[in-house]
C-alpha positions in Angstrom: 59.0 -1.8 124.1 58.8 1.0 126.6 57.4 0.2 129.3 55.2 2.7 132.1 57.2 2.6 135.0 60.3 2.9 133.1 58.4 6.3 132.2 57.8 7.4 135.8 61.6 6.4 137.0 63.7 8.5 133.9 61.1 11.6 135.8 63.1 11.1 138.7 60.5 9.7 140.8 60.9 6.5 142.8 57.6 4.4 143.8 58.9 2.2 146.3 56.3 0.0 147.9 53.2 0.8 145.6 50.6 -0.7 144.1 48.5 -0.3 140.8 45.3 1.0 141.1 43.3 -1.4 137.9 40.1 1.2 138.4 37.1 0.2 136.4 33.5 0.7 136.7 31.5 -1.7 139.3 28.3 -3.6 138.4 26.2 -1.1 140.8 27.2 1.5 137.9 27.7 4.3 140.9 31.5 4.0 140.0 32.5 5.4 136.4 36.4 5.9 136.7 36.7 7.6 133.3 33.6 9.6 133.4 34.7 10.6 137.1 38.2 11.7 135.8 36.4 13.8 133.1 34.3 15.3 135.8 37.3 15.8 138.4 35.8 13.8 140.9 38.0 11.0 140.5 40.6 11.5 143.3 37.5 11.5 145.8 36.5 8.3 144.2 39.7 6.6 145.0 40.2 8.1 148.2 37.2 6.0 149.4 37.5 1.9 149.3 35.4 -0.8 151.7 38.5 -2.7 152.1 42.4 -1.4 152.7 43.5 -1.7 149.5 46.1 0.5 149.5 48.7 -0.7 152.7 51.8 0.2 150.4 53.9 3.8 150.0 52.7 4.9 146.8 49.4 4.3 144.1 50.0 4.1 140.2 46.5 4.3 138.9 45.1 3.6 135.7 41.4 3.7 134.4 39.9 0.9 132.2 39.6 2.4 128.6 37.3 1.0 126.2 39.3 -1.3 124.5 39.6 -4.5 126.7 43.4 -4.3 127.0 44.1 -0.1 127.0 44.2 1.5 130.1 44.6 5.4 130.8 47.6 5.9 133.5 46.0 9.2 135.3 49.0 9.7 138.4 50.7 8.4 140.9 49.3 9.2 144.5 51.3 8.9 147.7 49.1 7.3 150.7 49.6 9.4 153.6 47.1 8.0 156.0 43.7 6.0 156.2 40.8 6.2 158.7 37.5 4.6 159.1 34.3 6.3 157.5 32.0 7.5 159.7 28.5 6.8 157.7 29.2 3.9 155.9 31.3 0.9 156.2 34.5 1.4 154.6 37.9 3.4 154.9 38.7 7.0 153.5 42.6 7.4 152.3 44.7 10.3 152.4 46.2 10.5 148.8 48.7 13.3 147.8 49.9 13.4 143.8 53.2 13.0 143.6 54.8 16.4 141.7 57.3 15.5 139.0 54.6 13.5 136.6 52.1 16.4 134.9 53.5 15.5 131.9 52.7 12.3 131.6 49.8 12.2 134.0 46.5 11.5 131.8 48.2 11.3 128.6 50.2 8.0 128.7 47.9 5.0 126.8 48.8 1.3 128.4 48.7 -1.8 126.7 47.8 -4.3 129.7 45.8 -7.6 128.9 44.8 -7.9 132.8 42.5 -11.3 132.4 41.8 -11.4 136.0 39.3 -9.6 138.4 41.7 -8.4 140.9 42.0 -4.3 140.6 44.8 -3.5 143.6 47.9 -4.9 142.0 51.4 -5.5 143.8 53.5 -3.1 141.7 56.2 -5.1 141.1 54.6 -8.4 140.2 53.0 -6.9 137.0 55.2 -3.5 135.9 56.9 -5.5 133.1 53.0 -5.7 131.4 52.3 -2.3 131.8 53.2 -1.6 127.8 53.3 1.9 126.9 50.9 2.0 123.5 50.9 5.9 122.8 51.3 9.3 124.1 48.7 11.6 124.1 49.9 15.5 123.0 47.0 17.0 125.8 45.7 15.1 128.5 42.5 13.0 128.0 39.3 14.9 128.3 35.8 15.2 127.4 35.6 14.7 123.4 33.9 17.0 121.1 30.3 16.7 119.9 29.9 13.4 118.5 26.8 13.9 116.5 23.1 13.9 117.3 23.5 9.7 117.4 25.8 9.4 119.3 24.7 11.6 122.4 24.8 9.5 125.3 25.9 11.2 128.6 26.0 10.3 132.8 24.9 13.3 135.1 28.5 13.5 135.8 29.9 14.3 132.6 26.7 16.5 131.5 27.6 18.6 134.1 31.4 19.1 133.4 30.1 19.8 129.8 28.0 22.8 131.2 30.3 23.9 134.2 33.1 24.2 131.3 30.7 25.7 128.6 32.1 23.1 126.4 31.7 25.4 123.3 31.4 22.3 120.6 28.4 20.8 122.6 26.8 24.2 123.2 26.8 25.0 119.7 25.3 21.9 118.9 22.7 21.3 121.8 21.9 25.0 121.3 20.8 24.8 117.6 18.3 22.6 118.2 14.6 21.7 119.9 13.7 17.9 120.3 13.1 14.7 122.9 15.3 13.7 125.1 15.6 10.5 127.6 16.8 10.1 131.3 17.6 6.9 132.4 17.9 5.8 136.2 20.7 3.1 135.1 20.1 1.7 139.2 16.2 0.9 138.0 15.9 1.0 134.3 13.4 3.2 134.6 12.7 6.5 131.6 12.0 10.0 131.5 10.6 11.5 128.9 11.3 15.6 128.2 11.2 17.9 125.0 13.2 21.2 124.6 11.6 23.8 122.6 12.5 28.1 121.9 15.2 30.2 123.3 18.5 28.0 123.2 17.4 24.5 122.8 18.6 21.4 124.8 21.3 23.5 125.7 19.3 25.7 127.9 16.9 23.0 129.5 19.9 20.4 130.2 21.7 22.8 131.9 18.7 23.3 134.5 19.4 19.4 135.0 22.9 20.0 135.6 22.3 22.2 138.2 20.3 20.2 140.5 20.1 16.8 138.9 15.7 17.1 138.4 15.5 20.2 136.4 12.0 20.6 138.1 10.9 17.1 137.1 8.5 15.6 139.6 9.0 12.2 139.8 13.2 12.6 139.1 13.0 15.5 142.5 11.2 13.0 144.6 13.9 10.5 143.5 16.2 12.9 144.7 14.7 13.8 147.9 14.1 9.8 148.7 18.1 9.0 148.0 20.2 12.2 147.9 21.3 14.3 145.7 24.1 12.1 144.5 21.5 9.7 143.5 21.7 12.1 140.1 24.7 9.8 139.1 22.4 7.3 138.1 21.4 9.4 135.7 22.0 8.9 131.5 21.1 11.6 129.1 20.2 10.9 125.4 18.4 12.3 122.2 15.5 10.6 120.8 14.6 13.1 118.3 15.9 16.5 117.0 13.7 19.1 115.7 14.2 22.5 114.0 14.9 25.1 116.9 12.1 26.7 115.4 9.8 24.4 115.3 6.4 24.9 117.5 5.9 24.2 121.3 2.8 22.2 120.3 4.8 19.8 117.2 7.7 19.2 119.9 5.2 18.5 122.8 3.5 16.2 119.8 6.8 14.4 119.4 7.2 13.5 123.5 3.8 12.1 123.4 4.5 9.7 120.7 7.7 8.6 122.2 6.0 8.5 126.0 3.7 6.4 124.3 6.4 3.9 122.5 9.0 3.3 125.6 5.4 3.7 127.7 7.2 5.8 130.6 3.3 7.0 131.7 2.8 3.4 132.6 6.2 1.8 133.3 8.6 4.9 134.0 8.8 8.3 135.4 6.5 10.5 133.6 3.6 11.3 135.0 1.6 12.9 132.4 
């Protein structure tokens, strides 16, 4: 069995005094490792931890995948210096990628049955677990159009979808008129919105992924209450798809009725 940092040490590289960065998503739900790695934020993510968790030379980080024992080895970052954050209670690292790894940096699959809670690992205590199960040809990234059923999308990845013109979702989301959801996953609470004419979804999500309200009362005064990263709360689906040609007044027809079933006029963000 090949093990990970068996990997890393035939590149040449050396790690030291490190750690392993376990990153999974926290029960707030305002940290989604995979879904931050999609949308390139993840190194920012990292940087920033309410505890020193990294006192050691070097990071090997790996994101929870969503098989309970497969983990996605993303880099390995040397720490180059910490201070205290200014705004909130917590500490902000200086992490550089180490060179010498692109090839193997978000492509390598890990078999590692971690039954514990702790996430900041001494390196050399566990290394012999980290199993290597596969090795992706291209790195990990944002997977094709999975089918009208299976849309189900954070803020964050929406918007990498549109920043990158993702051409199998904007054929898709483009073809078609219909209702949609938001979901503030901090509250529970629902929007409900319709897409009708021109380009379809397509055209009115990407007015959400530029501003996180896409002129939406109630989702803007969210906004203007929390902060604009409050958007990360956000989850987009599909409740119905309708013919792109269908008419303004069938698809507004269609929002009503599902306004009415998940009763967002009384119990969520819609205000008419």
């Amino acid at each position: 069995m090949l093990k990970l940092v068996e990997l890393i040490r035939m590149s040449g590289i050396d790690l030291g005094h490190y750690k392993i960065h376990c990153a999974i998503d926290n029960k707030r739900g305002d940290w989604r490792p995979l879904q931050a790695y999609f949308a390139g934020t993840f190194e920012i993510g990292q940087s920033e931890q309410t505890h020193k968790n990294f006192e050691c030379e070097n990071i090997l980080s790996l994101i929870h995948l969503s098989n309970s024992r497969r983990w996605l080895y993303v880099g390995v970052y040397r720490v180059d210096g910490v201070r205290e954050a200014k705004t909130w209670s917590g500490f902000i690292y200086t992490l550089t990628r180490v060179p010498g790894l692109e090839h193997l940096d978000g492509r390598v699959v890990v078999d590692f049955p971690k039954l514990f809670r702790a996430s900041y690992l001494v390196g050399p205590k566990h290394e012999n677990n980290l199993i290597v199960n596969s090795i992706r040809e291209e790195r990990l990234s944002i997977v094709d159009f999975p089918g009208f059923n299976g849309v189900r999308l954070s803020f964050e990845v929406l918007r990498s979808i549109i920043r990158d013109d993702n051409p199998s979702w904007r054929s898709a989301l483009a073809s078609v008129a219909g209702v949609y959801v938001i979901t503030d996953t901090a509250t529970g609470y629902q929007y409900v919105g319709s897409a009708y004419g021109g380009v379809g979804l397509w055209q009115r999500w990407t007015e959400y992924a530029k501003n996180g309200h896409g002129g939406n009362k109630k989702l803007r005064e969210l906004l203007w209450k929390n902060g604009k990263e409050y958007a990360n709360n956000f989850q987009f689906s599909l409740v119905e798809v309708c013919d792109i040609n269908a008419s303004k007044e069938y698809i507004i027809s269609r929002e009503n009725h599902w306004k009415d079933v998940l009763m967002t006029r009384e119990f969520g963000l819609n205000v008419n």
